[in-house]
C-alpha positions, 0 to 999 in steps of 0.5 A: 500500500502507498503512503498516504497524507492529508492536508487541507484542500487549495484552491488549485485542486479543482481540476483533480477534486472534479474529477474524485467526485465525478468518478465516484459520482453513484457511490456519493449520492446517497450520503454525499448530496450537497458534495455532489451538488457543489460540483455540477461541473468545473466552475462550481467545483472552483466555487465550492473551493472557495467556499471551503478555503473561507469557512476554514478561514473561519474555522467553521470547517477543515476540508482535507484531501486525501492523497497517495503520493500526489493523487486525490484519492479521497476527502475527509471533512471536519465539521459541525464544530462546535467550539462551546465543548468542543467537539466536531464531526467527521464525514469522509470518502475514498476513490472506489479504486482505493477502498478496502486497502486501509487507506480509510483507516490511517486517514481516521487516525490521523484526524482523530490525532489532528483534532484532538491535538491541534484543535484541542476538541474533546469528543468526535462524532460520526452520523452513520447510516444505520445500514451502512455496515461497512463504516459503522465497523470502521467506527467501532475499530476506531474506538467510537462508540455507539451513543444512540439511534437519532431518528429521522435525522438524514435527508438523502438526495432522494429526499427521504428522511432517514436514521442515523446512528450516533457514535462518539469518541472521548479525548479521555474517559469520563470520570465516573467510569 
């Protein structure tokens, strides 16, 4: 397996970032709408770049590319941050071609250091699809755990509303345990 490493996402990436998500265009539509949405084409790819860049300014988002060796091969988001815990959540994809080799996994690690570290948060969630068995595994390697079932808490680009499961992650262990 190639080394990877994450990194903030530039503006100059458009081109590579387009093309990621068109390839992979089925497999994102489920959890990946708005993505999806945000980059019809090259101009609102450029955009959505924009977008990123400024939010992360802000520190409302940390938009991360995943790559090998130079490659873009998959995205991983810190989001829904909310400085008042702190906490944020995480939401990620790879390219088809690079799923199954633990890519995924080193990427998780290396956010969940990141966050921690870097951005002193002390919890990480995840929204998880309640049948997306594959990453609720994930989850449960990482050393997430399950908080709960949030009901009706996805729309998907279908327009349904669907469940979602809830697991979180501790920077350290709550003191009654």
């Amino acid at each position: 397996m190639n080394k990877i490493h994450l990194q903030i996402i530039a503006q100059k990436e458009a081109k590579e970032l387009f093309s990621l998500i068109n390839r992979n265009k089925k497999r994102l539509a489920r959890y990946f709408p708005l993505t999806l949405k945000k980059n019809e084409n090259i101009g609102s790819t450029i955009n959505y770049l924009k977008e990123l860049t400024q939010k992360t300014k802000k520190k409302e988002i940390y938009a991360l590319g995943i790559y090998s060796q130079q490659d873009l091969i998959g995205m991983m988001f810190v989001k829904n941050i909310d400085w008042r815990v702190p906490k944020c959540e995480l939401g990620y994809f790879i390219d088809k071609a690079y799923e199954g080799k633990g890519i995924m996994s080193i990427a998780i690690d290396e956010t969940i250091k990141y966050c921690f570290e870097n951005l002193k948060m002390e919890k990480i969630f995840l929204r998880i699809g309640t049948e997306n068995i594959g990453s609720k595994r994930v989850a449960e390697k990482k050393g997430f755990e399950l908080e709960g079932i949030l009901r009706r808490e996805f729309r998907l680009e279908t327009k349904e509303l669907v469940d979602v499961e809830y697991y979180g992650k501790l920077k350290t262990p709550p003191k009654n345990s």
